[in-house]
C-alpha positions as MATLAB code, in Angstrom:
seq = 'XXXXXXXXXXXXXXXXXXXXXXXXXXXXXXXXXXXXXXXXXXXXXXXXXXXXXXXXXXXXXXXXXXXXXXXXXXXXXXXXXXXXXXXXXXXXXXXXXXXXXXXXXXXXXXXXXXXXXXXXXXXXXXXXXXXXXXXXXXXXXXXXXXXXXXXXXXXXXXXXXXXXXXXXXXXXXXXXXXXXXXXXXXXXXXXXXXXXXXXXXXXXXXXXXXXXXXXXXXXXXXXXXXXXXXXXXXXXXXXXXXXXXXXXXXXXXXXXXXXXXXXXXXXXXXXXXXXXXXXXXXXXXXXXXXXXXXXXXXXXXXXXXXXXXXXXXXXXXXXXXXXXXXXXXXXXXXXXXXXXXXXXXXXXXXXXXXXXXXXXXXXXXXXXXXXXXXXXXX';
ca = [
       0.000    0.000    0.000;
       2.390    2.673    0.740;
       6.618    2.656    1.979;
       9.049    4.692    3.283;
      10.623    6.735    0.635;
       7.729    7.097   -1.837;
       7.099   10.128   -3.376;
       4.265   12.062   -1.984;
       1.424   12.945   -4.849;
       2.653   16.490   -5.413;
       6.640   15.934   -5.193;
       6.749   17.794   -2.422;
       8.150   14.634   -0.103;
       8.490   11.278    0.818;
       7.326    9.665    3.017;
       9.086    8.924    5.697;
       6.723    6.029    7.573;
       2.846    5.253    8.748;
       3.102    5.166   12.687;
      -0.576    4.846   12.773;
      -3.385    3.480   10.205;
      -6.613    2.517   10.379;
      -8.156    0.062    7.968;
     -12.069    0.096    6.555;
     -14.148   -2.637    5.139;
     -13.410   -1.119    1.325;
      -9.399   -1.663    1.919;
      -8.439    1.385    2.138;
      -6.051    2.862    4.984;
      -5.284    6.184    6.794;
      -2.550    7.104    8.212;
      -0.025   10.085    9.415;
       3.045   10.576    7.965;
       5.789   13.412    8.063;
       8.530   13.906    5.307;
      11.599   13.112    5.230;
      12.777   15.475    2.510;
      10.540   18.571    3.932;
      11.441   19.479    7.628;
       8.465   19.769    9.745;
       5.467   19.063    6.900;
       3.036   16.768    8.227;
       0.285   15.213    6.158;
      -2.936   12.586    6.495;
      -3.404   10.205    3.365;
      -5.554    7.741    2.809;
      -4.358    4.511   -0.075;
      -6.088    1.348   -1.453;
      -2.846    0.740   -3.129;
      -3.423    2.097   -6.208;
      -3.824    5.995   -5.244;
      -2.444    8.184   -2.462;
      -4.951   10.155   -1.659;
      -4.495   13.205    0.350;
      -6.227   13.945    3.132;
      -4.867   17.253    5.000;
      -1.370   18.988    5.177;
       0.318   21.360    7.742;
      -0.068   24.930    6.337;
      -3.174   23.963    4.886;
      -5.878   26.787    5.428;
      -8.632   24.978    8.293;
     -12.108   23.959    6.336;
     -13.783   27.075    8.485;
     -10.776   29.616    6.913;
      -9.902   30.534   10.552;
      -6.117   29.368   11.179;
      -3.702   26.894    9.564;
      -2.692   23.265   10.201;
       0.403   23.432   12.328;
       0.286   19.983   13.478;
      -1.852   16.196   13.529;
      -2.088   13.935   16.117;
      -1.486   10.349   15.672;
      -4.995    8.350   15.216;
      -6.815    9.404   12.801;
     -10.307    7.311   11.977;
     -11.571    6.089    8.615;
     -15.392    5.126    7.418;
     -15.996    2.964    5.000;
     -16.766    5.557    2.540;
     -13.339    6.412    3.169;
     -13.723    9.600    4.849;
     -11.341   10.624    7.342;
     -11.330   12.428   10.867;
      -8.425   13.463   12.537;
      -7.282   15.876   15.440;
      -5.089   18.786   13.699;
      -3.943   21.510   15.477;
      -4.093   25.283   14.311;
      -1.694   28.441   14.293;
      -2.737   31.861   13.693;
      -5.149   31.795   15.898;
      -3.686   28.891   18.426;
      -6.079   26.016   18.995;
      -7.079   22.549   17.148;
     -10.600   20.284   16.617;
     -11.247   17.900   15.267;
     -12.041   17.675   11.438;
     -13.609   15.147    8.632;
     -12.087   15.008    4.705;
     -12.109   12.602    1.635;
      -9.762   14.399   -0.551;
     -11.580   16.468   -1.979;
     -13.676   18.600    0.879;
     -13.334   18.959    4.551;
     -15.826   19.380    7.397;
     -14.908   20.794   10.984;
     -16.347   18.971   13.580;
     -14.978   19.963   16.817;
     -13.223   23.495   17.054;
     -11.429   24.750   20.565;
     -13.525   27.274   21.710;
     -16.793   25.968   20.300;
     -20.169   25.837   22.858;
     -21.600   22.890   23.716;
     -25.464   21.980   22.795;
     -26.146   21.769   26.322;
     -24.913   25.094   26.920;
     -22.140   24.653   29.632;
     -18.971   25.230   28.405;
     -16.838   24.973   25.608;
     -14.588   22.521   23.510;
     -11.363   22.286   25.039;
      -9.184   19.534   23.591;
      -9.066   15.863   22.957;
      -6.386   13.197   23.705;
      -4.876   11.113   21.019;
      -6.710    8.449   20.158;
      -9.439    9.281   22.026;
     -11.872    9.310   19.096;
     -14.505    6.681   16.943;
     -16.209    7.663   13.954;
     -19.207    6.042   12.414;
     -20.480    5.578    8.683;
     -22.357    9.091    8.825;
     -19.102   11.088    9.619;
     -20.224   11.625   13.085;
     -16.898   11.263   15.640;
     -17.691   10.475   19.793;
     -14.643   11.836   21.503;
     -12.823   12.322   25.116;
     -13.015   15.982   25.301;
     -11.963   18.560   28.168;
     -14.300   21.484   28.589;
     -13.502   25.092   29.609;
     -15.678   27.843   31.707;
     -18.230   25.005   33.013;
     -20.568   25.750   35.983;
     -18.797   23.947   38.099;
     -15.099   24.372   37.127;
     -13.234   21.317   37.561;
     -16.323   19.098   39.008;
     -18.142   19.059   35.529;
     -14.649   19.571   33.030;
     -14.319   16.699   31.210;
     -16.940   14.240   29.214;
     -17.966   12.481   25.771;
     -19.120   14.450   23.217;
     -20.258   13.670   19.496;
     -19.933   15.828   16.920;
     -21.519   16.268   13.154;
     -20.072   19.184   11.923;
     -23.462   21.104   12.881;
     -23.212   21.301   16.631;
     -21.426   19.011   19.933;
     -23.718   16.602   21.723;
     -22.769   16.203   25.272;
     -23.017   12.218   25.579;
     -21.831   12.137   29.288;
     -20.162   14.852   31.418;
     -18.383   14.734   34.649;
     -20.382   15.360   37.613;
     -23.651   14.209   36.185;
     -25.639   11.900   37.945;
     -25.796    7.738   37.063;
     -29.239    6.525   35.558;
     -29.681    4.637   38.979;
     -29.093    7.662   40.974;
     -26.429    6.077   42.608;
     -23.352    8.457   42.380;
     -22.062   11.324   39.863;
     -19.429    9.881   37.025;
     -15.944   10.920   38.019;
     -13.621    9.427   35.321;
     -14.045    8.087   31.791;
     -10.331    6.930   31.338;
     -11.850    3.418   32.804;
      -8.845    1.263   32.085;
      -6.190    3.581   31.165;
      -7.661    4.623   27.929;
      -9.464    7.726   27.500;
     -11.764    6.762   24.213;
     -15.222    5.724   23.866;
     -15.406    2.534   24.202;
     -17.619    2.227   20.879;
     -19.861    4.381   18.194;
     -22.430    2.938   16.384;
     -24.250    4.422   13.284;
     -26.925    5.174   15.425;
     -25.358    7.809   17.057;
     -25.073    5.945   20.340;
     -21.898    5.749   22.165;
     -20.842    2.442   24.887;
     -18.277    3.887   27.802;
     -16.617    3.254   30.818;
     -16.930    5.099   33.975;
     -15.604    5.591   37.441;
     -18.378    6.928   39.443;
     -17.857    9.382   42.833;
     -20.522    9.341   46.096;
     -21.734    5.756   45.563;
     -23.544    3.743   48.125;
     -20.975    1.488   48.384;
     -17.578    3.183   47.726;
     -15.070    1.084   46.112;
     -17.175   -1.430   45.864;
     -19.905   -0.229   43.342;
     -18.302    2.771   41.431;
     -17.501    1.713   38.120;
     -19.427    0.277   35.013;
     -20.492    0.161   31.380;
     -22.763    3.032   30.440;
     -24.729    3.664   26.828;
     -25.772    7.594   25.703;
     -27.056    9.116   22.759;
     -26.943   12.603   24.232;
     -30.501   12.143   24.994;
     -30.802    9.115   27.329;
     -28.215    7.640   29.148;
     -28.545    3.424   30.018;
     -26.626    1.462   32.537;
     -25.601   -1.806   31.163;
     -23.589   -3.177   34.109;
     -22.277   -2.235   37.190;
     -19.354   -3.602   39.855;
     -21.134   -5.278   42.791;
     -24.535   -5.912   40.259;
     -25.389   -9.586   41.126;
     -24.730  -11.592   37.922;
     -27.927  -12.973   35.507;
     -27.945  -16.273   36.950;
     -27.252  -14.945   40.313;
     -24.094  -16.465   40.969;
     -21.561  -13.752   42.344;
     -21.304  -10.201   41.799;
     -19.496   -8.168   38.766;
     -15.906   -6.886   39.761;
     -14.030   -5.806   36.827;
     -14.706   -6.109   32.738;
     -13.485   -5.231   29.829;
     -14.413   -2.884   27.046;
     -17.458   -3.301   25.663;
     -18.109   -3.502   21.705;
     -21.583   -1.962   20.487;
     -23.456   -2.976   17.238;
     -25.752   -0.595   15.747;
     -28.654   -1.889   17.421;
     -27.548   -0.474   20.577;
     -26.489   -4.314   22.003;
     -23.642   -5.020   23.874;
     -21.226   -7.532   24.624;
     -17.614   -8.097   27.241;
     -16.040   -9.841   29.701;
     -16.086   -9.666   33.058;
     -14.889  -11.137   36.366;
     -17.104  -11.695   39.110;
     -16.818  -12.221   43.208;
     -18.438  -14.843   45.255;
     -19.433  -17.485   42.764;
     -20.107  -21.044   43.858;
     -17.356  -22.170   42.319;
     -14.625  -19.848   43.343;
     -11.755  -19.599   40.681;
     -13.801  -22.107   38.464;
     -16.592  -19.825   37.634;
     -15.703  -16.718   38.289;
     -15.192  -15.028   34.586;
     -17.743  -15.381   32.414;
     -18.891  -13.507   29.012;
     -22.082  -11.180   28.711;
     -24.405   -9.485   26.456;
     -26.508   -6.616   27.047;
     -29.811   -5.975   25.150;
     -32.611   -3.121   25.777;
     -35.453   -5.294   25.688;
     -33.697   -8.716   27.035;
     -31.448   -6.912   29.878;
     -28.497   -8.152   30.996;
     -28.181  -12.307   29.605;
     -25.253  -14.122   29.961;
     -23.135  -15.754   27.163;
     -20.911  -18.221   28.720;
     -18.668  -18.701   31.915;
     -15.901  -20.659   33.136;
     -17.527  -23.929   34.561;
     -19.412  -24.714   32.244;
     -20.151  -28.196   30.569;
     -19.429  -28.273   27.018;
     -17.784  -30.667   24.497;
     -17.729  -33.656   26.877;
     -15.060  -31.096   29.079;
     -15.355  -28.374   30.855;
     -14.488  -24.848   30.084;
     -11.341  -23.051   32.283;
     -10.609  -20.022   30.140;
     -12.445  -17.386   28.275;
     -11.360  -14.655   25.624;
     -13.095  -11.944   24.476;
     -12.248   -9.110   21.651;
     -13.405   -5.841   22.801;
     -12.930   -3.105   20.085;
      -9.597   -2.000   19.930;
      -8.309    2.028   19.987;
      -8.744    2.349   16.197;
     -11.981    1.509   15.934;
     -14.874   -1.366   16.086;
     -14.285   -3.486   13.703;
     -12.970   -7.077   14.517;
     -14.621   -7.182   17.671;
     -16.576  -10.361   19.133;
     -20.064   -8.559   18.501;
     -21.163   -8.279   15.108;
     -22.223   -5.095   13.625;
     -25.772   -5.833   12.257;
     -28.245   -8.495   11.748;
     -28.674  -11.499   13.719;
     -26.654  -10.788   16.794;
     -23.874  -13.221   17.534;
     -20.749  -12.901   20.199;
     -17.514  -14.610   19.225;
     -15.018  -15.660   21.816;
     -12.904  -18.524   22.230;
     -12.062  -20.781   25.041;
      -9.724  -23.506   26.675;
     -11.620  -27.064   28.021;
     -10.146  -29.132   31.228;
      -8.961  -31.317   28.734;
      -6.464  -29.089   26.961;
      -8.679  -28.621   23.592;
      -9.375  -24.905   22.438;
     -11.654  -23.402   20.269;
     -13.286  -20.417   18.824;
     -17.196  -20.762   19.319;
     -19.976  -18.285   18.313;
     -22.790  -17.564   20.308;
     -26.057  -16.867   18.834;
     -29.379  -14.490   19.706;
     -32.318  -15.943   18.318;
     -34.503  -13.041   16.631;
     -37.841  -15.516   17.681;
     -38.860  -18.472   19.668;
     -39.858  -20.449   16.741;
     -36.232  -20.035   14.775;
     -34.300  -22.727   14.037;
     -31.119  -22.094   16.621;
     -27.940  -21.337   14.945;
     -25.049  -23.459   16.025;
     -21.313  -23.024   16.616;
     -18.136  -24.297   15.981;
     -14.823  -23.241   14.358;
     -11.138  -25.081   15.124;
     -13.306  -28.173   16.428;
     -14.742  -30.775   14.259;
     -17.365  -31.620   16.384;
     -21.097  -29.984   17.179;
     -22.499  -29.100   20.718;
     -25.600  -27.672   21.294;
     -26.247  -25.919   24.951;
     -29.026  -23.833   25.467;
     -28.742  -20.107   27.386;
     -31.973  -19.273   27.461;
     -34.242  -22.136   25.562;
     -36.305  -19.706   24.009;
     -34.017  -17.047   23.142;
     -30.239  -17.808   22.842;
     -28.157  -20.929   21.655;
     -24.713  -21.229   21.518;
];
């Protein structure tokens, strides 16, 4: 697709390596690159192999006409209608946002300085890689905010922008759908990203929580906003769907566009102890909380010990365990007491009367075990 040392489209350059890309489902990749025949000249491309396409430059005028690329983080995110966003940083006057191109036009979504929908405060800055981007060129971003109500209790939230105005998604100091504590921290594992953006305009997150009922022991979970209304999907202490301990830690959830969710998680108090205490789980609006598989459990004439998950990684959704559309299925693999491993898929079915979709990849053998008999198969 692209290598150090080829020309850049205009002969101004070479490139001088890709860092960071991003792929999409049409083959095409973005990525950053700086010169290594210009000093300082940064630029974003996009290439299917066949064309380098460019994207932005430093000293390119901003799509608004107020300021000049100086700079672009490393990160940027690609749709598959191959339009990019990326975080560029301005001179003349000083700031950044965060904009959308194809090659050929450019959108601002995000803009230092810019008001929020909701009114409180202004655009401050976003993170590398701290942004998704769906198939409408709407981004979800970590953001900081400046001259809030509340200073540095309400500074810092999700916001999703489409190049008309910012939707707050979820800002510090605002209140958990439970009632149970004020979110404190959306960083959740070290990363400071939405977890997920679906085409719906929906984002999945993480979330430390502040002035819970049970300190330490109930202030963090998975959390779902469109801006509008804000769903908790699980949270540490919550007693698990079949009742058997209580949620500790997970992992990043990854969101399909029907707002469903699936992860991993580790749980507390189980019957089983070390056995059964890690289990995988998927989250639906109508369904609730059901769960996919866990440690312990029969299967193949063994018995399963170990469970993997792929949450959606810092460049985006895809290749995830959670399809995108359609059917809903969870993909995961796992490790039996006898040594065997496997990938298996798990399957929602849409009605009671389906015929249940079975599993099985890596393994030449079939299994049937029913979740929930009228609903799920695996």
């Amino acid at each position: 697709l692209v290598r150090k040392g080829q020309p850049w489209p205009d002969g101004g350059g070479s490139i001088m390596g890709a860092p960071e890309y991003v792929l999409n489902n049409a083959g095409q990749v973005a990525f950053w690159s700086a010169s290594s025949s210009v000093g300082g000249v940064e630029r974003i491309f996009r290439t299917d192999g066949s064309m380098l396409v460019e994207i932005a430059r430093t000293g390119q005028d901003a799509p608004n006409g107020s300021g000049r690329f100086s700079q672009f983080a490393l990160g940027p995110q690609i749709n598959d209608a191959g339009r990019v966003a990326f975080t560029g940083y301005l001179s003349s006057p000083v700031g950044g946002g965060i904009f959308l191109g194809d090659g050929t036009t450019s959108t601002q979504l995000a803009r230092y300085g810019e008001a929020l929908l909701d009114g409180n405060g202004q655009y401050a800055g976003t993170p590398w890689f701290s942004m998704r981007l769906n198939e409408l060129g709407h981004a979800a971003f970590f953001a900081n905010f400046s001259n809030t109500l509340g200073g540095a209790s309400d500074n810092t939230g999700i916001l999703r922008g489409d190049g008309a105005s910012l939707v707050t998604i979820v800002r510090k100091g605002q209140m958990a759908p439970d009632g149970n504590g004020a979110f404190f921290d959306f960083t959740g594992l070290g990363f400071t990203a939405p977890a997920a953006l679906n085409d719906s305009g929906q984002v999945a997150f993480d979330a430390r929580l502040t002035g819970t009922a049970q300190g330490n022991s109930d202030d963090y979970g998975i959390f779902r906003s469109d801006g509008a209304t804000l769903v908790q999907v699980v949270r540490e202490g919550q007693l698990a769907p079949d009742g058997n301990g209580r949620f500790v830690i997970h992992e990043r959830p990854a969101l399909n566009d029907a707002g469903q969710l699936a992860f991993r998680a580790s749980l507390t108090g189980t019957s089983g102890g070390a056995s059964d205490n890690t289990g995988i789980f998927f989250f639906d609006d109508a369904l609730g909380l059901l769960q996919v598989v866990r440690t312990g459990d029969a299967f193949l004439g063994s018995t399963i010990t170990a469970l993997s998950f792929a949450p959606p990684e810092r460049w985006g959704d895809e290749g995830s365990g959670l399809n995108k559309s359609g059917v809903p299925r969870v993909a995961y693999f796992f490790r039996l007491a006898d040594s065997r491993e496997g990938i298996a898929v798990w399957t929602l079915v849409p009605e009671p009367t389906s015929v249940p979709l079975l599993l099985v990849a890596m393994l030449s053998m079939l299994h049937r075990r029913s979740v929930r008999p009228d609903r799920c198969t695996r």
